[in-house]
N, C-alpha and C positions, 0 to 999 in steps of 0.2 A: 504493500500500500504506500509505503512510504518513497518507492522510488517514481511511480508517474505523480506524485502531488508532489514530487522536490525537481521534477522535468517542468511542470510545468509553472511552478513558482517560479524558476528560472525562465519563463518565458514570461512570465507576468510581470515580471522585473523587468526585461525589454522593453516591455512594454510600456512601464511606466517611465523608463530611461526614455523612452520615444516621446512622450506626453510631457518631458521635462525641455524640449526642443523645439517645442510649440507655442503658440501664443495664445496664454490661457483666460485671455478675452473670453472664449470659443465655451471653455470650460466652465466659466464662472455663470455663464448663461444656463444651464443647466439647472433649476428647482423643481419640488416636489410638485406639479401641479395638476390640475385634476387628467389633463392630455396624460403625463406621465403616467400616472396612476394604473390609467385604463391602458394606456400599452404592456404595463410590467404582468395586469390582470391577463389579457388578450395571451400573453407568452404566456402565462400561468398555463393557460386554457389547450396553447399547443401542445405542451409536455403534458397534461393530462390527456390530451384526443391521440396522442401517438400512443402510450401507455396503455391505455383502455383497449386500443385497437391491436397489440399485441399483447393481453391478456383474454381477448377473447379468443384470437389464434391457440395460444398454449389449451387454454380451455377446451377448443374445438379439438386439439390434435390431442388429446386425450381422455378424446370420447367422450367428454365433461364427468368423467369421475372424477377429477381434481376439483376440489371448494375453489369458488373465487379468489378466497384469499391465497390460500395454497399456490395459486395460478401470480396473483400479485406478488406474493414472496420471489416465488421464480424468475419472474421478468427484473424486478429492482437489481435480484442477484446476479442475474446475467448482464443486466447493463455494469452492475458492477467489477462483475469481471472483465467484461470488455475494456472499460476504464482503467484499470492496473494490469493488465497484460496488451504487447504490442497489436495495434491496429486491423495488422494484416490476419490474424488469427480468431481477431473478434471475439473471444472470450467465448470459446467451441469449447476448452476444456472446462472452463467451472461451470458452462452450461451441463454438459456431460455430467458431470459430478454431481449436480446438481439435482437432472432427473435421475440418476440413480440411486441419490441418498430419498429421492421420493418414493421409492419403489417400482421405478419402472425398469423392467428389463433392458441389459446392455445396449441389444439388436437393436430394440424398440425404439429406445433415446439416441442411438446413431442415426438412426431412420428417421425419427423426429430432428435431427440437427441438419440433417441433408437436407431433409423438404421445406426447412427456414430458410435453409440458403439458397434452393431453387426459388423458394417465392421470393426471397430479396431482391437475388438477383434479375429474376424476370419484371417483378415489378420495378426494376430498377431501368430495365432496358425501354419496356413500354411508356414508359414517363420521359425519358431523355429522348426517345425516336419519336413521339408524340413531341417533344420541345421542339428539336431540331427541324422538323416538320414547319412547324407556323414561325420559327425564325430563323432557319438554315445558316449560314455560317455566322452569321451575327451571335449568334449562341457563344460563341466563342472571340468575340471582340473584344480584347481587352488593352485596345489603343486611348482610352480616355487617359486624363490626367488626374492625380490623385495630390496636387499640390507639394508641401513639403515631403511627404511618404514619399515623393517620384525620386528622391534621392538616394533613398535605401536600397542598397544592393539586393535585400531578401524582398524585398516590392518586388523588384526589377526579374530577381529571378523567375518569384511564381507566375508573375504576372505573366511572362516568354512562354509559358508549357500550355497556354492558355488552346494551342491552335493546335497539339498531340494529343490534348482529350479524346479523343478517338480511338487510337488507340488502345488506353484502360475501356474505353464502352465496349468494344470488340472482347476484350479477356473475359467482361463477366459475361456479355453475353454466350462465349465459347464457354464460361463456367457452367453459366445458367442448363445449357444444352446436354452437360456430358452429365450433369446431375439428373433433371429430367430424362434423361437415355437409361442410368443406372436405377433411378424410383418409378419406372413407370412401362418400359420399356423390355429391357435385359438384364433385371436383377440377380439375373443369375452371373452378368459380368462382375459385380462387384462383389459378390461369392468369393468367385474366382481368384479377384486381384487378392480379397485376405485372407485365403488360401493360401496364396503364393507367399504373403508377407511373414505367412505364419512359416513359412519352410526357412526362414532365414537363422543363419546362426545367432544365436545368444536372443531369441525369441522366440523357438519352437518351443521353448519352455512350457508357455504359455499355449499354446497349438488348442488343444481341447478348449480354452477359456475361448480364443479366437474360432473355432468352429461353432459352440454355441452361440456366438453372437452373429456369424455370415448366417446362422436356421435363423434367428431372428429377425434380422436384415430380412430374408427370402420372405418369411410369413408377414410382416408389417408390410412390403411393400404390395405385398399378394392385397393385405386386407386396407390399402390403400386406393389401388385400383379398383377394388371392387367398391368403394363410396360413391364412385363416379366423379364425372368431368363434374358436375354440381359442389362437390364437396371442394375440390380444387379452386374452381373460379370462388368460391365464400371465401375462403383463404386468402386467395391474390389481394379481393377486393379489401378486406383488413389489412394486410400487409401493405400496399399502396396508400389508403386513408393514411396508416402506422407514417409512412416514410415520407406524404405528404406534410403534415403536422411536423413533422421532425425540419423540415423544410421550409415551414412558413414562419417559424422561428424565427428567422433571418427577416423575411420581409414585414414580422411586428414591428422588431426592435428598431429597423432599419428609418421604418415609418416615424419611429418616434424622435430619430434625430437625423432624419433628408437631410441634405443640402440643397432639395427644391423639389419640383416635378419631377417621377421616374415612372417606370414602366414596372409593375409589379412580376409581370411575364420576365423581363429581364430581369429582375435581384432575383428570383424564383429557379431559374434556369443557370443563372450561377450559382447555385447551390449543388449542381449536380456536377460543374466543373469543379468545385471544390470535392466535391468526396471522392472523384477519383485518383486525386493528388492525397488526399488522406488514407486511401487504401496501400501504398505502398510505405507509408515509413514504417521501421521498426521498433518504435518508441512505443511506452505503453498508454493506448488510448489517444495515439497520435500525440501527444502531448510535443506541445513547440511547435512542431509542423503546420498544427492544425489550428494555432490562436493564427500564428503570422499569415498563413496563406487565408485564413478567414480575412482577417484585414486586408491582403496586398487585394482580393478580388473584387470586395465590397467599397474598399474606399470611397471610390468614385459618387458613392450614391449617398454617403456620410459628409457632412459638415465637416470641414479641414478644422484637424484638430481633435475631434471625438472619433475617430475610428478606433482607436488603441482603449478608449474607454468602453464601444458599444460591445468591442471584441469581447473586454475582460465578463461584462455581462452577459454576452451569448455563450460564454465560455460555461459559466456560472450554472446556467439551467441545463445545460447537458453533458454537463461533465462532473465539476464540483455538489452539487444534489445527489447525482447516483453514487459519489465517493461518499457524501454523511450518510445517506440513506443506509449502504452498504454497510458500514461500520456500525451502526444502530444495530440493521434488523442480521448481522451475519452470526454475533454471539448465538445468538437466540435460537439463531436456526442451527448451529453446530449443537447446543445444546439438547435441541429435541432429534437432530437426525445421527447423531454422534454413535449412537450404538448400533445402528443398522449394519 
């Protein structure tokens, strides 16, 4: 826990090193007023509508024997994990861990980790090829001027990778594809592959634990397809609400401190240029990568001056919350699932 919240203190100190280089006219403007109020509520509103919407997924994908709450505990935990382990792995193991100190089966809980990541990923693709659609390469302009930030070499850099976004769309989409091929398709391919991985030295140890979980994997995927296309598209449409709300975060906060007129479609669609710049760092929870390129991409549409502050507050509801949250509810839960 302690090293993605000393990554990103460290980033938060940039930051505020950044705000100490500014002219804090900009800043002093800033009071609690009833506009602010209703924007911080509105943010409230997206981190609860993203949350709900993947607590009814978990709920769904286990058949709703899990309690609501039991379903809430899970999600907080897994965002938590995500948050203190790097980025690109998204917090797949204390997910795992997670539903198996709930008592669901190995197979089951890998088969439920895949089919989150096929809906992420698809819903990921269908919203950026839907963006790129009604703005085509404009999606990807990031020639405005961002005032003093335009002198910051890490402006400069994120801001350059703005026109390769394409390529991270292509990865998940090929992600998205070989998942759906393995849960839907050929389950019997991905039998196979831990099969194979169980034949390796210094892990056939394990061979028996790993074959009980590829019969798992077979049967869950079996009792997956047989839900039907119905059960899938309920899923997507959650998942999408889920990563919309996660998304319009950006165009609250952004709302509440413009630097004039914007196009809600454009900060909306830079959200999607940003995450795929946050799927590749190694850091935990993206931490650093993901304050600064959240700034270098948004600036433009922030009042010169407050971008490194709207950062530290977008920072705040999707990062720092799931870090307290997690540390509250993680004793509690070690202590009722500890003997399993």
């Amino acid at each position: 826990m302690l090293l993605p919240i000393g990554i990103t203190l460290l980033a938060t100190a940039y930051l505020i090193y950044l705000l100490s280089k500014v002219d804090y006219a900009q800043v002093a403007t800033i009071t609690l007023t009833s506009h602010l109020v209703s924007i911080l509520l509105l943010a409230v509103g997206t981190v609860f509508i993203r949350d709900a919407a993947y607590v009814y997924r978990m709920w769904e994908l286990n058949d709703r024997k899990l309690s609501i709450a039991k379903c809430v505990e899970i999600i907080f935990l897994w965002e938590f994990g995500s948050s203190v382990t790097p980025a690109s792995f998204g917090g797949v193991s204390m997910a795992f861990l997670i539903l198996y100190k709930e008592g669901i089966k190995p197979g089951k809980a890998t088969s439920i980790l895949m089919l989150c990541s096929y809906l992420d990923n698809i819903a990921f693709v269908i919203v950026f090829g839907t963006l790129y659609l009604i703005l085509g390469h404009h999606m990807f302009d990031l020639s405005a001027t961002c005032g003093n930030l335009d002198q910051l070499s890490a402006v400069k850099a994120f801001r350059s990778v703005g026109e390769y976004v394409w390529i991270g769309f292509l990865a998940v989409a090929m992600s998205g594809m070989i998942l759906g091929f393995s849960l839907f398709i050929r389950p019997q391919y991905a039998v196979s592959f831990l099969n194979k991985i169980a034949q390796i030295k210094f892990i056939n140890r394990w061979e028996k634990q790993i074959h009980h979980i590829s019969v798992d994997i077979m049967h869950t995927s079996i009792e997956f397809q047989n839900k039907g296309t119905g059960f899938v598209i309920k899923l997507l449409i959650g998942t999408t609400i889920s990563w919309c709300a996660r998304y319009a975060l950006a165009n609250v906060l952004i709302y509440g401190f413009a630097s004039g007129l914007f196009d809600n479609l454009d900060v909306f669609a830079r959200q999607y240029v940003h995450r795929v710049i946050v799927i590749i760092p190694a850091t935990p929870g993206g931490s650093g990568i993901a304050e600064l390129s959240f700034m270098a991409l948004n600036c433009e549409f922030i009042k010169d001056g407050l971008a490194p502050i709207v950062t530290l507050i977008w920072r705040g509801f999707n990062f720092y919350f799931y870090i307290i949250v997690g540390i509250v509810i993680l004793p509690k839960w070690l202590a009722r699932v500890g003997k399993i």
